[in-house]
C-alpha positions in Angstrom: -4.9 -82.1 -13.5 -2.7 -85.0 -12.4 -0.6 -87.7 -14.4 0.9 -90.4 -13.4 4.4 -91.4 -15.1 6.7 -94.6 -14.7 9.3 -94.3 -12.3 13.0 -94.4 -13.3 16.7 -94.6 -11.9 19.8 -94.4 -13.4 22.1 -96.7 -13.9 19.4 -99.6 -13.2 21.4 -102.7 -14.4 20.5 -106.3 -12.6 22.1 -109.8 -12.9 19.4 -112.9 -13.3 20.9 -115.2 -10.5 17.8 -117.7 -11.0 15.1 -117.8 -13.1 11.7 -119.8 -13.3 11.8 -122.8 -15.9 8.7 -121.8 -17.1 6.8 -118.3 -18.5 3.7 -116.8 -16.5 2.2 -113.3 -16.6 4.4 -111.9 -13.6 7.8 -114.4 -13.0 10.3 -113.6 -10.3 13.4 -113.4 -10.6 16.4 -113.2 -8.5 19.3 -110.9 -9.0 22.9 -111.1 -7.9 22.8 -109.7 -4.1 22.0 -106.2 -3.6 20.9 -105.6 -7.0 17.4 -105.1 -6.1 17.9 -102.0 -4.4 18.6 -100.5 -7.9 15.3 -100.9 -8.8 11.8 -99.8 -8.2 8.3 -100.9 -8.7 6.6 -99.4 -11.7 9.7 -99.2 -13.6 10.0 -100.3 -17.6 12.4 -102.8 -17.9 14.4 -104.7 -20.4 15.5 -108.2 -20.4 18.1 -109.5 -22.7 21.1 -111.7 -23.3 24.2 -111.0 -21.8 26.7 -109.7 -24.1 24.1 -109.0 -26.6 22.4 -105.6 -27.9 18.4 -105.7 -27.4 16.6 -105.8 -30.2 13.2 -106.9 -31.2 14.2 -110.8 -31.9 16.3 -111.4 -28.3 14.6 -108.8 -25.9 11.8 -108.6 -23.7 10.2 -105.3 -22.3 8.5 -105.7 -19.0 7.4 -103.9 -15.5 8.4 -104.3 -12.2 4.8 -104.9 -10.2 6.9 -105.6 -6.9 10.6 -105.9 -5.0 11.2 -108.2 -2.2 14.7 -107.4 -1.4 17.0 -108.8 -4.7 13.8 -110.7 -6.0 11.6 -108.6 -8.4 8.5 -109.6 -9.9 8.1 -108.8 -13.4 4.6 -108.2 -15.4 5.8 -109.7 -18.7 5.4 -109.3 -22.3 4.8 -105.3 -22.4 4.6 -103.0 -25.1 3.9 -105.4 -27.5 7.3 -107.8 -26.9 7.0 -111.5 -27.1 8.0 -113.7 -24.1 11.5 -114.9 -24.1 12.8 -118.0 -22.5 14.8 -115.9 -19.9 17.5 -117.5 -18.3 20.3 -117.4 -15.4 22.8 -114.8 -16.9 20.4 -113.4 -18.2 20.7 -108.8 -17.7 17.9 -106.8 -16.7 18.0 -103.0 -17.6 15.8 -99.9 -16.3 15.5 -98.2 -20.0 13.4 -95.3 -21.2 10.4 -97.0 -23.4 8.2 -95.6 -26.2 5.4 -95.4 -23.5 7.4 -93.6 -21.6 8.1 -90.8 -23.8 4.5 -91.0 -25.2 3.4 -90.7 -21.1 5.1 -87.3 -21.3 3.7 -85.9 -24.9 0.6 -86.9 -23.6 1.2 -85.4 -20.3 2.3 -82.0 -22.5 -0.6 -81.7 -24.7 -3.1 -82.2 -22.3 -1.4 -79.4 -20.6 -1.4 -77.1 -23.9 -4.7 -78.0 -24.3 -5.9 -76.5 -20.8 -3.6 -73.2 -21.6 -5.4 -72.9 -25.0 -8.6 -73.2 -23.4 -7.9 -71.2 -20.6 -6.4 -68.2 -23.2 -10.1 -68.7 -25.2 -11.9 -67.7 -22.1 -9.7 -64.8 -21.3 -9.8 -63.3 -24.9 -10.9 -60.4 -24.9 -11.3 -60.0 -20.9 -9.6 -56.8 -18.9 -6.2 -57.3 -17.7 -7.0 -57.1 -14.2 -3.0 -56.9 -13.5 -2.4 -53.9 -15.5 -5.1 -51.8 -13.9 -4.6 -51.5 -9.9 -7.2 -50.7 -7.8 -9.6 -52.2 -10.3 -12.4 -54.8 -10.2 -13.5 -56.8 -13.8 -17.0 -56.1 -14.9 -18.9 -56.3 -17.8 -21.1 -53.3 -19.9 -24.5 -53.5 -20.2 -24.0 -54.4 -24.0 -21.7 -57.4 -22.6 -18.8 -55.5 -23.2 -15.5 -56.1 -20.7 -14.4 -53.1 -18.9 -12.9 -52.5 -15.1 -14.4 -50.2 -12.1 -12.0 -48.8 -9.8 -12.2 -48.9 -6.0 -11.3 -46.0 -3.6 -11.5 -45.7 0.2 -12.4 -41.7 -0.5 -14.9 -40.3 -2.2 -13.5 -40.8 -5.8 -15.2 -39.8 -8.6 -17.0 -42.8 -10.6 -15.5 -45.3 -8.4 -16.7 -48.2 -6.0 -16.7 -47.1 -2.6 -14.3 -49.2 -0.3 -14.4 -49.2 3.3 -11.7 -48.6 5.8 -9.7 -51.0 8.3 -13.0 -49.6 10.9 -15.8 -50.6 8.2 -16.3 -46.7 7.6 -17.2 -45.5 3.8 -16.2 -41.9 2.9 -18.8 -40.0 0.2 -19.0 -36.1 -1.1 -21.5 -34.3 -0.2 -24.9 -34.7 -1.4 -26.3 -32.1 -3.9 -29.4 -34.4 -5.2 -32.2 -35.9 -3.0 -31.1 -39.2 -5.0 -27.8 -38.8 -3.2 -26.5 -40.6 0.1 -26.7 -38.6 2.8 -22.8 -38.1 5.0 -22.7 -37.4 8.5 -21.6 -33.9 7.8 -25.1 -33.2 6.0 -27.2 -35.0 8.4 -25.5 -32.9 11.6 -26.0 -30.1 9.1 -29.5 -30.5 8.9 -30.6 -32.4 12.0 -29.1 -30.3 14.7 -29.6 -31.0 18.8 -29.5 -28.5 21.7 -31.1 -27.3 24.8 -34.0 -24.6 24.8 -35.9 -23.1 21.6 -33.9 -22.3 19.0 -35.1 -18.9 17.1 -33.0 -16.3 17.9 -30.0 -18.9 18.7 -29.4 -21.5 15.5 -28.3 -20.5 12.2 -29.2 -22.7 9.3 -30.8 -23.6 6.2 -34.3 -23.6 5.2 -35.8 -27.6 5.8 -33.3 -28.4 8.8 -34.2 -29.5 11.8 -33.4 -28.7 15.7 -34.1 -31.7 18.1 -34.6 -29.8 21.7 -33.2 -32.3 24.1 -35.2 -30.4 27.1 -38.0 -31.2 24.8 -39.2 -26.9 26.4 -42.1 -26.8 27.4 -43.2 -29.6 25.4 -41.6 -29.4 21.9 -39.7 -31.8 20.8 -38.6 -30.6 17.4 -38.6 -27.6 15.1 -38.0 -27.3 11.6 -36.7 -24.1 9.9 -39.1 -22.6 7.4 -38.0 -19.3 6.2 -34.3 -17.7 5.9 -30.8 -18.9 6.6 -30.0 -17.2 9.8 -31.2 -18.2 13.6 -35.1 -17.1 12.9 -37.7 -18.8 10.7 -38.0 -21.7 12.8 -41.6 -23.4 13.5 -42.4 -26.5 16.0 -42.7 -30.2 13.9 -43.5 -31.8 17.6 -44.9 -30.4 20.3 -47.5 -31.0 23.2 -48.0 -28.9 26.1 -50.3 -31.4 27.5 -53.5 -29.9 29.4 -53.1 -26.7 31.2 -56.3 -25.7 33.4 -56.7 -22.1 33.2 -57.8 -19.2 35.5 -61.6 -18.2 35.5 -63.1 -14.7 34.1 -64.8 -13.2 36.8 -68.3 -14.1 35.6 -67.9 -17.6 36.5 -67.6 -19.3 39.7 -66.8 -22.8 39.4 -65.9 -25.4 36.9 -62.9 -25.4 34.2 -61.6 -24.6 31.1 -58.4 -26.5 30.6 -56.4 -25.9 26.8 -53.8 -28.2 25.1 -51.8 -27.1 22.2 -50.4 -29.7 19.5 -48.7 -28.6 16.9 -50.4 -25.5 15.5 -53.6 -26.8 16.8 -55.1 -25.9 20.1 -58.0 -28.0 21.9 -60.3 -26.2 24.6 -62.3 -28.4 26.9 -64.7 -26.9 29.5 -66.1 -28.8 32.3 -69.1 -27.8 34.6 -68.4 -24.1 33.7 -70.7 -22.4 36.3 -72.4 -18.9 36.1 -71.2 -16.9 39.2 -73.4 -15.3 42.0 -73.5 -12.0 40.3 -75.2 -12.8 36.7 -76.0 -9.9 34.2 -77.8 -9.6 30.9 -79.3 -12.0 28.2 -77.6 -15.7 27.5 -77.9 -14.4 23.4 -74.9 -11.5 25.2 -71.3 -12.7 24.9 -69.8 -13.6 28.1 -66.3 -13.3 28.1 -64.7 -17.0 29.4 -60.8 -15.2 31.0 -61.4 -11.8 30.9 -59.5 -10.8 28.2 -56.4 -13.1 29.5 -56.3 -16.0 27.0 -52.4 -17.1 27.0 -49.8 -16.1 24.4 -49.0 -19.7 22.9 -52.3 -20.6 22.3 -54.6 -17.6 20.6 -56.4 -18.5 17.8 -54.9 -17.5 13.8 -55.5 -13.9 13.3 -56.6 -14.1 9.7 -59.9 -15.5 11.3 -60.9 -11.9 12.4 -62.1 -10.5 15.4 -65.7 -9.8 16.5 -68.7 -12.2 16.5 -67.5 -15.5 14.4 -68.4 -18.7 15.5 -65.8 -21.0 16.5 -67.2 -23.9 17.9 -70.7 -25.3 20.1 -70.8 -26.4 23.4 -74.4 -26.6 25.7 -75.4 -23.9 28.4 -77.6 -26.2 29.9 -79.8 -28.1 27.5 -79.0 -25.8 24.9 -76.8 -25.2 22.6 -74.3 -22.3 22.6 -72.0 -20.5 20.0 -68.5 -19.8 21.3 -67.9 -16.7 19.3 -64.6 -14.3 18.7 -63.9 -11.6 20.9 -63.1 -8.2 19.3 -59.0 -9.4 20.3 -57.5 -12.6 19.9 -56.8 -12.7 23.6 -60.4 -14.3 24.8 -63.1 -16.0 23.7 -67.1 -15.3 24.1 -70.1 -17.4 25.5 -73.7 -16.5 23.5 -76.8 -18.7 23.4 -78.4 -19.1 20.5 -81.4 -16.7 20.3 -84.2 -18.8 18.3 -83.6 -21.8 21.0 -84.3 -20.2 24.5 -84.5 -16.8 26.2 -84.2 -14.6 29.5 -81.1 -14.0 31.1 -78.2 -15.7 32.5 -78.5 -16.9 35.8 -76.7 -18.3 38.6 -75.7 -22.1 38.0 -76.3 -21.9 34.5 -73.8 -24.4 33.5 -71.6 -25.2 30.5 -69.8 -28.2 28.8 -68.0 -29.0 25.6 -64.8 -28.2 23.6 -63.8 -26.6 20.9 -60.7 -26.4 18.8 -58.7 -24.0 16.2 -55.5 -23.6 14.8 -53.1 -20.9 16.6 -50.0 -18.6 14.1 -48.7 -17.8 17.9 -45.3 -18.7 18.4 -44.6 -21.7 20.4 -45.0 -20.7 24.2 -41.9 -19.7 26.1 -44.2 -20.0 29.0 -46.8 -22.3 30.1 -50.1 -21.6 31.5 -51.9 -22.3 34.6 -51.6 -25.5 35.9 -50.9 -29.0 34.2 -53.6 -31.4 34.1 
């Protein structure tokens, strides 16, 4: 908001040395040397007789459009004067005018008017100013209210950062709630080796082994709150070819255990020199020396169940449990061939089943 008012200096009283014979819009006249200088453009003016009061029937209001040293140019016949037949001798006085004061009530109401609209839109609003550490807002039922703002973890407040961009929070009891450092480093914890028997903490945290031992990665605790009850989330041993059971001579059998799942693959298994009794008998594939890590669940049982197929030759073959979860057995199936195993009888295939073992400390063999 801007106005624009006429200018004004005191004491403004001018001589008319010489005037024009004749009336036009804007007449100069010259004043009695260095009367100009008291002056300025856009300043009210009124012209009179000398030795005379003004008044409505002898004066002449006008405004000074220009000043070129003691001559000044005057716009004529302002604020609804009549032209007068101005003359040398004539005085010319800076005065206050009715436009002038109505310039400034104008210049005031317009300026009440803004406050009185500016107090409108601020009725009923928060007084921001009274209420540090506060920020406006508004209900959802349109009401005004105020949220405060802390750097700590106040209590129904905004959360404002620190001078390093950093937010503080209390600790989460919901799984609504943000998580803090403090809880995540509670829960996600990071060392070297397994951790059973070595990590104290909750049930649902996890360990991140940075050795990543013997292929696992991670562990998560399942049971208790002190340092057992943890379980591999990640791990792979990779393939490990094991050693042969005495009844065969050549080939492989090679195991791989992710997760709580292991994988058996056998390749070229061959029947060794010294062959005894029926393919439908169970031929044990290690001797009795399958690894710790990687034996099968032992809710399954023990003795006879199938666990997987793989082919003695053309035919197919039941890998069956052992009467211990330390091997596994080799057995034709009766109703699809006969006679007994002989040398260079070969086997191929794999088989897979889930292992309760704990997580090897060990691995066997050799990687593949």
């Amino acid at each position: 908001m801007s106005f624009q008012f006429d200018n004004h200096k005191n004491l403004a009283v001018g001589h008319i040395l010489t005037a024009p014979a004749t009336y036009t819009p804007v007449t100069s006249f010259t004043l009695q040397p260095g009367e100009g200088a008291l002056f300025s453009v856009n300043m009210p003016v009124t012209m009179v007789p000398s030795g005379q009061a003004p008044e409505r029937n002898n004066a002449e209001i006008g405004y000074i459009d220009d000043i070129q040293g003691d001559e000044v140019f005057v716009v004529r016949t302002q604020e609804g004067t009549e032209a007068r037949d101005v003359k040398q001798g004539w005085i010319i006085l800076g005065t206050t005018t009715a436009k002038t004061l109505t310039d400034i009530e104008s210049a005031i109401q317009s300026t009440k008017d803004a406050v009185d609209a500016v107090d409108t839109a601020l009725a009923g609003k928060i007084n921001v100013i009274a209420t540090p550490s506060h920020i406006p807002a508004t209900t959802s039922g349109g009401n005004q209210t105020s949220v405060a703002y802390a750097p700590g973890s106040v209590a129904n407040s905004l959360v404002q950062r620190n001078a390093d961009g950093q937010a503080n929070m209390g600790e989460p009891t919901s799984q609504f709630h943000i998580a803090t450092k403090n809880y995540v480093d509670s829960r996600i914890l990071q060392g070297t080796g397994f951790p059973n028997g070595v990590v104290s903490a909750p049930v649902g945290s996890i360990y991140i082994d940075k050795a990543v031992t013997n292929g696992a990665s991670s562990w998560i605790k399942k049971v208790g709150t002190g340092n057992t009850g943890w379980q591999v989330l990640e791990g792979d041993t990779g393939w490990r070819r094991l050693t042969l059971g005495t009844f065969w001579s050549g080939g492989n059998i090679e195991v791989r255990r992710i997760e709580q799942v292991v994988y058996t693959r056998i390749h070229s298994l061959a029947v060794g020199a010294t062959p005894s009794g029926a393919r439908t008998t169970a031929k044990s594939f290690l001797d009795g020396n399958f690894p710790t890590g990687f034996r099968r669940t032992a809710s399954w049982g023990f003795g006879g169940g199938s666990v997987g197929t793989v082919r003695v030759n053309t035919f197919p073959a039941f890998v069956l449990n052992m009467t211990a979860p330390s091997d596994f057995g080799l057995s034709v199936y009766a109703g699809l061939t006969s006679g007994n195993w002989t040398t260079g009888d070969s086997v191929q295939g794999d088989f897979s089943f889930t292992s309760d073992d704990s997580w090897p400390t060990s691995l066997p063999g050799v990687a593949v």
